[in-house]
N, C-alpha and C positions, 0 to 999 in steps of 0.2 A: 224061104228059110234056109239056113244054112248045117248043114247037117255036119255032126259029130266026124268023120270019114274024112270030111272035105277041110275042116278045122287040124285035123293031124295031119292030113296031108301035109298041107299049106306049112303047117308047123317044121315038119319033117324040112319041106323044101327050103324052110329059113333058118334051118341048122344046117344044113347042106352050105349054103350061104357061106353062113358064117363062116364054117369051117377054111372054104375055098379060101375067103379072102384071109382069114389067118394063115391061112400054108401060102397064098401068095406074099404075104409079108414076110412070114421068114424067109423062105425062096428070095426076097430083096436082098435081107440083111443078108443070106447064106452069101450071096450072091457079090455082095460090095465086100464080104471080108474076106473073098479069096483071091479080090485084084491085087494086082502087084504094088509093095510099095516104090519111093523112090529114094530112097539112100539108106536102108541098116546096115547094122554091123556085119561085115563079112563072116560068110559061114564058120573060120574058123575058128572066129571068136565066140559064135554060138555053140560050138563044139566044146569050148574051152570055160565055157557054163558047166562046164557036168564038174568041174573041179573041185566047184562051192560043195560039194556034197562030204569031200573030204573034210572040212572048213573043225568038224569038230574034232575029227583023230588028229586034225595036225594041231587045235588045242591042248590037247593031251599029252603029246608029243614033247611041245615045247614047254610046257607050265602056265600057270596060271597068268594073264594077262595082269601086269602088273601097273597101276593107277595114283598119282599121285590127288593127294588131299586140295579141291580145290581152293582157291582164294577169293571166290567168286559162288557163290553158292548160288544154282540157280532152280527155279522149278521147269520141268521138261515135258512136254508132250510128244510122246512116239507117234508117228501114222504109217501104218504099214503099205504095201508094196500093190498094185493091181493084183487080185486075185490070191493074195497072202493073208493071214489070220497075225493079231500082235502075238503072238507065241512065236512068232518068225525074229522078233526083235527084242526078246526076254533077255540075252546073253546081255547087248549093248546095254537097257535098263538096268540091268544089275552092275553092270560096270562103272554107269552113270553114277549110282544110288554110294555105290562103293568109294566115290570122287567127291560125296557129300552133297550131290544135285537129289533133287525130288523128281524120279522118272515117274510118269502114267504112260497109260496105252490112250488112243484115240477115244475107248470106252464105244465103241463100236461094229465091235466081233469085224467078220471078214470086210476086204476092201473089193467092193464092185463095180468100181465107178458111179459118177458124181449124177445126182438127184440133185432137184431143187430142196427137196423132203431130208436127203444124210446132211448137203450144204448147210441148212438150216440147225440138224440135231447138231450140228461139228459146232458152228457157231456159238451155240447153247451151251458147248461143254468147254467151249474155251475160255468163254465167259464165265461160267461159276469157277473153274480152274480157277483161274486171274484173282475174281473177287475172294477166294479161298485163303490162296496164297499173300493176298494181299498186293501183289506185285507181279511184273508182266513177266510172260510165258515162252520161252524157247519152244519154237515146233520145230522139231528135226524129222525131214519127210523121207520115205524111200520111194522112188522112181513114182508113180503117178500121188502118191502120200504128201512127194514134194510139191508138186502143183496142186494140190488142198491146201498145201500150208503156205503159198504164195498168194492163195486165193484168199485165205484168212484174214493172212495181214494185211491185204487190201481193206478188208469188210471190217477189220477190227484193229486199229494199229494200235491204238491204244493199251490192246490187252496182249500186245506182243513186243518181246524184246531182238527176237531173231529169229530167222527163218534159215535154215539149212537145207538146203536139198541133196540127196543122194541119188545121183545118176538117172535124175528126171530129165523127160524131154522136154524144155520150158521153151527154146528158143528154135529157131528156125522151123520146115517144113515138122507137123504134127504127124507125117508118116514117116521118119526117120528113125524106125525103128523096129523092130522084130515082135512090135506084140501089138499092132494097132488092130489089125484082122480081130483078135482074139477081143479088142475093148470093145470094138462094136458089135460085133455078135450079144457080146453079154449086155454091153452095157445098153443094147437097144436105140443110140444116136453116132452118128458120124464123130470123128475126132475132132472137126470143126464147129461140130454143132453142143458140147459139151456146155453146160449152163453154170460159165465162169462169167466175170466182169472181168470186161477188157478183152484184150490179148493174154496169152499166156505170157510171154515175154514182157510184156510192161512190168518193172521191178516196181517189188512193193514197197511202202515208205517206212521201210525199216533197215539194218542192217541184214542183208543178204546174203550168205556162203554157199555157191556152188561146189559138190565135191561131182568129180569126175575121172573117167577111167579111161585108157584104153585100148588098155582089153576087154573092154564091155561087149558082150555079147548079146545085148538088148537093144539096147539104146545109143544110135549115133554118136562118142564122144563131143564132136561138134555142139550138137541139140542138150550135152549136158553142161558141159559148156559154159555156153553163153556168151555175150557179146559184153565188155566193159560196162555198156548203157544198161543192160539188164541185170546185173548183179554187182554187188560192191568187190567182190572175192571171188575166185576162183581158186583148186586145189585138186592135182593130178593125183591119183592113187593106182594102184598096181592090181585093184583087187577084179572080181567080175560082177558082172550086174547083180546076181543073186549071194554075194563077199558082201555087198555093200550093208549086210544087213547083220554080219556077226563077226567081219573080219577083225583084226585087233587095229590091220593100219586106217580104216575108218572109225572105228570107237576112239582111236588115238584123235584123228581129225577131227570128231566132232567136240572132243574136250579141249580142245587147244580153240572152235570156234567158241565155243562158250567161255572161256575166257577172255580170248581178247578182241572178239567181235560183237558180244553182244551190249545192249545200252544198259 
């Protein structure tokens, strides 16, 4: 017989267990997100991040961003930034909305990085979006937001008209940049091991607009980029990685791509 004593023991030593082998996995992940990358943006453009913060005094400063009525009405899906909430991209929707486009948010609360489980709910939301509207759907992505919405239009071209990226790293090395440490910590997989179809750089079968910076304190201008073969468009901007989400000369960019890039 097995006595009561011996049963919690045994219990005890397989929560001990457990325990070990969970603190040896994170000790991995601790471990893989503090190697070095191999090409971000120079320190002093990560420096040159703290700028964004001014981003609304100097709104105020200058006046009200001012937007013309567009001729192209479109509907919009925002996706926000790794580790940014859509409140981060409220100014741009309302600029859009004010241009006569239909902006949403992802309808997703924060951005953690990509599940097969969010991949799925995104898909779902772009799809009633689409069938709502009647008509296909602009995603304008910021930094990892834009590789969801490259990945979309892959899975769904049908129910998309354009895909914009904002200083995402789509193309070349996936550590080229200042924040991959911090994706795989959270996000619990390797930057390579992310559960996208394809390459990230395989362009999707839509019209495609890369906007990129560089002054980007994030992300390797290079990796935003892109190569001719992976996006239809490219478009230099002046602002920083964390500009790209309320600056006027990117809300300016993305209404000029909804115009005359998308189908």
């Amino acid at each position: 017989m097995i006595r009561a004593g011996t049963l919690l023991r045994n219990e005890d030593k397989s929560d001990e267990n457990r325990r070990g082998r969970q603190g040896t996995a994170l000790s991995e992940r601790l471990g893989k997100s503090l190697s070095p990358g191999s090409g971000g943006p120079h320190i002093k453009h990560v420096v040159g991040e703290l700028s964004a913060l001014a981003e609304p005094f100097r709104r105020m400063g200058s006046g009200t961003l001012e937007v013309k009525q567009s001729a192209r009405p479109s509907p919009v899906m925002l996706l926000p930034g790794f580790g940014t909430h859509p409140i981060r991209m409220r100014y741009m929707a309302r600029k859009l909305e004010e241009a006569g486009h239909r902006a949403v948010d992802w309808g997703m609360g924060w951005n953690l990085g990509p599940t097969p489980e969010v991949i799925e709910e995104l898909q779902g939301n772009i799809r009633a979006f689409h069938n709502e509207c009647g008509e296909r759907v602009a995603l304008v992505g910021w930094s990892l937001g834009g590789l969801f919405a490259r990945e979309m239009a892959k899975r769904e071209p049908d129910a998309v008209s354009l895909v914009v990226t904002m200083g995402s790293p789509f193309s070349g090395d996936p550590r080229d940049n200042n924040a991959w440490r911090a994706y795989e910590l959270i996000a619990g997989h390797s930057v390579e091991e992310a559960p996208m179809r394809g390459t990230m750089a395989e362009k999707p079968p839509v019209p495609t607009v890369a906007l990129w910076s560089a002054r980007d304190g994030i992300v390797a201008p290079r990796s935003a980029c892109g190569n001719p073969f992976e996006r239809d468009r490219a478009e230099a901007l002046r602002c920083t990685h964390l500009g790209f989400a309320n600056s006027g000369e990117a809300i300016e960019a993305v209404l000029r791509a909804l115009e005359k890039d998308a189908l």
